[in-house]
C-alpha positions as CSV (number, residue, x, y, z in Angstrom):
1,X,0.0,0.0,0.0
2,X,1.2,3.6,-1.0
3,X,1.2,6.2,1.4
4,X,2.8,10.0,1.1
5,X,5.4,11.1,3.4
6,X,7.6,14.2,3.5
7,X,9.3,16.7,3.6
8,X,12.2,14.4,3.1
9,X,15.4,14.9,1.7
10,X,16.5,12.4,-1.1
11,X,20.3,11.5,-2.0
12,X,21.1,9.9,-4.6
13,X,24.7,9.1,-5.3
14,X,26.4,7.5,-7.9
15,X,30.1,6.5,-8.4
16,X,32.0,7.9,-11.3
17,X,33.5,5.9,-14.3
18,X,32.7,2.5,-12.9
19,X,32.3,0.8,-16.5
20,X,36.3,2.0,-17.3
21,X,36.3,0.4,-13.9
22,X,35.2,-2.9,-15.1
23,X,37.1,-2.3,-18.7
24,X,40.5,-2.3,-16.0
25,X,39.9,-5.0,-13.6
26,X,37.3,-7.1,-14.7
27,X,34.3,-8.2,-13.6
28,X,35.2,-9.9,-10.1
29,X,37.2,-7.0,-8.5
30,X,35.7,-4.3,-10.1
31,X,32.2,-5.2,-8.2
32,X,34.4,-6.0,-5.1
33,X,35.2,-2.7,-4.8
34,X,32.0,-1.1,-5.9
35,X,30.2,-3.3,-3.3
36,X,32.6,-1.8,-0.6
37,X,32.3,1.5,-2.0
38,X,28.5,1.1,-1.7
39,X,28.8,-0.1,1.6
40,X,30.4,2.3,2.7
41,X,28.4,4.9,1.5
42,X,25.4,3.1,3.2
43,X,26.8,3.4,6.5
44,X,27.6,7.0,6.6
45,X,23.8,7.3,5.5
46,X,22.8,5.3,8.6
47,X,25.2,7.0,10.8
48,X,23.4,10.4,9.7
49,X,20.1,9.4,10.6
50,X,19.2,8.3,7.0
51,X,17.5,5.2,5.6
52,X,19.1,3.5,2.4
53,X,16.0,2.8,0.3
54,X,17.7,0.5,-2.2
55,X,21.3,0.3,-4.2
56,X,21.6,0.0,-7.8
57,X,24.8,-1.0,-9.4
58,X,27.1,1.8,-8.6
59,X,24.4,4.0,-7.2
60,X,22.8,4.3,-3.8
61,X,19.4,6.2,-2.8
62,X,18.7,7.7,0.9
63,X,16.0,9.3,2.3
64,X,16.9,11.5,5.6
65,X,14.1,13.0,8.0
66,X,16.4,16.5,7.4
67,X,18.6,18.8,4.9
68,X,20.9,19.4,7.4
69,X,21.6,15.7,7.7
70,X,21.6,14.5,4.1
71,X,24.0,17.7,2.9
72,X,26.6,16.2,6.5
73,X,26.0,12.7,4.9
74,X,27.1,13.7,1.4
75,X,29.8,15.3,2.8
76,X,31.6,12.5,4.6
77,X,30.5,10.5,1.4
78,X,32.7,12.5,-0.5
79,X,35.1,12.5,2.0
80,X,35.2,8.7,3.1
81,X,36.0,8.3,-1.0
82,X,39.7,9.9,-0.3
83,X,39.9,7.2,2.4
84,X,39.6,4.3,0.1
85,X,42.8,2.6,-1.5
86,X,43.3,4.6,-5.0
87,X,42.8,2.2,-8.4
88,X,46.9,1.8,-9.1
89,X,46.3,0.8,-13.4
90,X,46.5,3.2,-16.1
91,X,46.6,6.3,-14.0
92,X,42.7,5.5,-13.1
93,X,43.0,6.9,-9.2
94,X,40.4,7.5,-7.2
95,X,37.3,6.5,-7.4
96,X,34.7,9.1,-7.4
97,X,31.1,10.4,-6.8
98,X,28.3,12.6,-8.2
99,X,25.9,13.4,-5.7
100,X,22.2,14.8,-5.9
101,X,20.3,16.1,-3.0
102,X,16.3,17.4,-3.2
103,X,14.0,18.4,-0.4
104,X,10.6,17.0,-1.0
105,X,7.9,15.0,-0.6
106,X,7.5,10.7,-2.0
107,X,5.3,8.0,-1.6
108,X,6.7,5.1,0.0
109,X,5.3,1.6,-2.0
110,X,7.0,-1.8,-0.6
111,X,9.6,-0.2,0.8
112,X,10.6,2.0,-2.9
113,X,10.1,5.6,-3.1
114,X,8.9,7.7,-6.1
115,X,7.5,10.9,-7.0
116,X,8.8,14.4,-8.5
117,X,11.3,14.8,-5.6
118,X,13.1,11.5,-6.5
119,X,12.8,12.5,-10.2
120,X,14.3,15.5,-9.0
121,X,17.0,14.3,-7.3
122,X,17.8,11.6,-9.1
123,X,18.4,14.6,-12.6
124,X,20.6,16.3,-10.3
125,X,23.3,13.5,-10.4
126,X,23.0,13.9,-13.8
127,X,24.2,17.1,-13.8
128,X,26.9,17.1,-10.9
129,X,30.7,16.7,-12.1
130,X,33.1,14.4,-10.1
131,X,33.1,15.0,-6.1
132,X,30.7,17.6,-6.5
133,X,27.5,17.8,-4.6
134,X,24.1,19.2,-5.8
135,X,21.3,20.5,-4.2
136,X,18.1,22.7,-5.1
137,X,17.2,25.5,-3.6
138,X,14.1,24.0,-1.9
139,X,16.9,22.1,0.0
140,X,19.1,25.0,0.6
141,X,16.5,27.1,2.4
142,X,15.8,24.5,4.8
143,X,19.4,24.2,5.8
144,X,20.8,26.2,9.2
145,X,23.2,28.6,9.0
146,X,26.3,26.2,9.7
147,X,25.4,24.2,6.7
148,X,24.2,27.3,4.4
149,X,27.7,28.7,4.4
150,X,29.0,25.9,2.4
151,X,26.5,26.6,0.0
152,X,26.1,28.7,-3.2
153,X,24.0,29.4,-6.2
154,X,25.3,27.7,-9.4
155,X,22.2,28.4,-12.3
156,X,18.8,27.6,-13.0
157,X,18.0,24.8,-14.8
158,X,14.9,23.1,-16.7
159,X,13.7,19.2,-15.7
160,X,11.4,17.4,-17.5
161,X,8.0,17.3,-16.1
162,X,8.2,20.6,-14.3
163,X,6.7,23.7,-15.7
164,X,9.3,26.4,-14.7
165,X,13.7,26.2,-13.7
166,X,14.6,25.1,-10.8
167,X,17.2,26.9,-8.8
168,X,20.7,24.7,-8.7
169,X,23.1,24.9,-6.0
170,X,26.3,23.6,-4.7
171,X,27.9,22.5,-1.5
172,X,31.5,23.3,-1.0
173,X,32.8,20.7,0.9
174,X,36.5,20.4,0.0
175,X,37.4,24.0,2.0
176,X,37.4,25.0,5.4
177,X,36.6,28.7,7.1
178,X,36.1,30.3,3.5
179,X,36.7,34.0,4.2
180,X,35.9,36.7,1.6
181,X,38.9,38.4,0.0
182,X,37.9,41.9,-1.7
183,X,40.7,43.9,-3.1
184,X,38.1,45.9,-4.5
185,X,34.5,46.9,-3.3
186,X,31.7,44.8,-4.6
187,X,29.1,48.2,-6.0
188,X,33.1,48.6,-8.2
189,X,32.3,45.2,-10.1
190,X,31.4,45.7,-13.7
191,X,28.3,43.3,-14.1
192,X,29.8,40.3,-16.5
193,X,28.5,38.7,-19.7
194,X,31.3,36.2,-19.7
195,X,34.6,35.6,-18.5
196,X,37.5,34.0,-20.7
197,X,40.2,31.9,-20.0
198,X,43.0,31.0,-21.8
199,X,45.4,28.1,-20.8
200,X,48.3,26.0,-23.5
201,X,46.1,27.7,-26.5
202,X,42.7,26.4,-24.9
203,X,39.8,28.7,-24.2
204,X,36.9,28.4,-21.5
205,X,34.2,30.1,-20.7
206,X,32.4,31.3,-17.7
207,X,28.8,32.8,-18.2
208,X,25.2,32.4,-17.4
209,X,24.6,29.7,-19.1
210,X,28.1,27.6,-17.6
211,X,28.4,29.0,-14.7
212,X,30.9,26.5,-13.1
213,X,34.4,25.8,-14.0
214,X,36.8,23.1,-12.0
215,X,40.6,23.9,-11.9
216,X,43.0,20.8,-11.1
217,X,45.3,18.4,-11.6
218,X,43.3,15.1,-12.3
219,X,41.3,14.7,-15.5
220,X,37.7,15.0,-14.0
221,X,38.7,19.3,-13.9
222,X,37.3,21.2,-16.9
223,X,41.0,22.9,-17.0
224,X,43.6,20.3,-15.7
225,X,46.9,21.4,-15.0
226,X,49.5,18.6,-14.7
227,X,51.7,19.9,-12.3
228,X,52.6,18.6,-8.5
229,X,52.4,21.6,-6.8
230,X,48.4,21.6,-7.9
231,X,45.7,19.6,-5.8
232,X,44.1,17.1,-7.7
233,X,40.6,19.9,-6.8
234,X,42.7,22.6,-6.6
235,X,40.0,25.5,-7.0
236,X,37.2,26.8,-8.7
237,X,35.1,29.5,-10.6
238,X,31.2,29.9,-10.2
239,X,29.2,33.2,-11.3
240,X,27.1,34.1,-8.9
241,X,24.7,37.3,-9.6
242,X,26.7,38.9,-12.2
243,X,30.2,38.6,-10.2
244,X,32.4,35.7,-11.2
245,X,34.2,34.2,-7.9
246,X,37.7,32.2,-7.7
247,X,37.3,29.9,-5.0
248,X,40.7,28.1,-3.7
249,X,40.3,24.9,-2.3
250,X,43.7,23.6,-2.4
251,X,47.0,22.6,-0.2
252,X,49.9,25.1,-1.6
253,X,46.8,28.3,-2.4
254,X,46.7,30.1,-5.6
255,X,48.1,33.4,-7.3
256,X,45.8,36.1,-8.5
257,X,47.0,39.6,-10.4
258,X,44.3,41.3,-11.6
259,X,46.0,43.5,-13.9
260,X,47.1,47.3,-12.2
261,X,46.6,45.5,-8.8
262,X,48.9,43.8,-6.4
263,X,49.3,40.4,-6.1
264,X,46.9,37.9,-3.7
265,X,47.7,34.5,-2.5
266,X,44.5,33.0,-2.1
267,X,44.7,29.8,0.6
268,X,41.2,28.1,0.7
269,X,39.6,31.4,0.4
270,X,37.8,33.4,-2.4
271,X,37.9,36.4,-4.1
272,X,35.8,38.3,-7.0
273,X,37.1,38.5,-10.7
274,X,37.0,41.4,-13.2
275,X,39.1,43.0,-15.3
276,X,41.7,40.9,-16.1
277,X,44.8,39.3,-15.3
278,X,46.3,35.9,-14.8
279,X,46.3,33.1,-12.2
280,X,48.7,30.3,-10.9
281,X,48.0,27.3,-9.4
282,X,50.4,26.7,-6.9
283,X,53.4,28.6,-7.6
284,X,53.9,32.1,-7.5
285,X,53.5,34.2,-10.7
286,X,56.9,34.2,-12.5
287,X,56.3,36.2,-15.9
288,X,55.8,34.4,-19.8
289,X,55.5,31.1,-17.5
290,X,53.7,28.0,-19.7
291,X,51.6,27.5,-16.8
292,X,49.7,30.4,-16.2
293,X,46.2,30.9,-17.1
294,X,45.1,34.2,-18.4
295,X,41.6,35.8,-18.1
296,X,39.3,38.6,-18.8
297,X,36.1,39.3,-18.4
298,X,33.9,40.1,-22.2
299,X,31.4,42.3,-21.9
């Protein structure tokens, strides 16, 4: 018998690349260490007050009573994944996890949910990148303060089956006590169409309508930087209300020179972009270096 409960939040999360997974160790010891993986991903659920509703292959869904918990159970999901012996065959790594996370309310059928809010949740996955966790913004209002500050708009995006965007957002949970660096005053920002990067004759882009870019040195970053002074997540760039933000995460910090300015070394903090100028990753800006990445904002 069906029955409607909720608000609950849903997680779903999924590990990343498991079929090259199966392609490199075959069969046997590939599910051996999804099946630990998954485990282990179950438990953290439990240990957050959660309830694993069922596993599917290399993906596990939870339902938790609270935001608050699920987004501290995603977190130590992502974390516990650094914690696990790396894959040592043709440079796989890590393995990794996209994770979704949607305040709503299911119905509960023989011990399965379903519903719009698991439909939800499970489209955010689909739109996470590697050890990134995504939330709506249904489930960011209903976080406290403690949580929230991890938290920050990415876009809005369209699902199937809903009649307007839904707001996407992120949790940060690579840094610790993120501080606000402004070397210049926020109403002083020029409001941005896009902002360009240029790195070894590549350009991205940073806009409305990609309003995310990863910076590291493994190959799940949009811009990967091979280099081992740079974290494998070394740092990132959102836009966020016409202001794009460079958001260190990383061991050794990060260089910005916004051009006519002087120099900031950024250690798991954040500061605004505009102008332009170049960043390092790392290593301290030495002039006509290969490995600096150039930007400017287009208006």
């Amino acid at each position: 018998m069906s029955e409607e409960f909720g608000p609950l939040a849903i997680l779903f999360a999924d590990i990343a690349r498991s079929t090259q997974l199966y392609d490199l160790l075959g069969d046997e010891e590939a599910q051996s260490r999804i099946a630990s993986c998954i485990a282990c991903l179950s438990d953290l659920a439990r240990e957050h007050r959660g309830k694993v509703i069922k596993t599917i292959g290399d993906e596990v869904l939870c339902i938790f009573p609270d935001a608050n918990d699920a987004i501290v159970a995603a977190m130590a999901m992502q974390r516990a994944m650094g914690k696990l012996p790396p894959v040592d065959k043709s440079g796989f790594g890590r393995l990794n996890l996209y994770v979704g996370v949607h305040m709503g309310h299911v119905i509960l059928d023989n011990g399965d949910v379903f519903g719009d809010a698991v439909n939800i949740a499970a489209r955010l996955v689909e739109l996470a990148k590697q050890r990134q966790i995504l939330l709506t913004e249904q489930t960011a209002e209903a976080l406290t303060s403690e949580n929230l500050g991890s938290v920050h708009s990415l876009y809005q995006t369209m699902i199937r089956g809903k009649r307007g965007p839904i707001g996407v957002y992120e949790c940060v949970w690579e840094q610790e006590a993120l501080t606000i660096i402004q070397s210049k005053p926020l109403d002083a920002l020029v409001p941005s169409v896009c902002l360009e990067l240029y790195y070894h004759g590549q350009l991205f882009m940073v806009n409305q309508e990609h309003a995310g870019l990863t910076m590291g040195r493994q190959g799940y970053n949009d811009l990967v930087v091979s280099d081992y002074c740079v974290s494998r997540s070394h740092a990132r760039i959102s836009y966020r209300r016409g202001q794009f933000v460079f958001v260190d995460q990383s061991t050794n910090g990060s260089y910005l020179v916004i051009q006519g300015e002087k120099p900031l070394h950024l250690k798991r903090d954040q500061a605004p972009l505009y102008g332009s100028g170049v960043l390092s990753l790392g290593r301290e800006v030495v002039p006509d270096s290969p490995e600096l990445i150039y930007f400017r904002i287009k208006l």
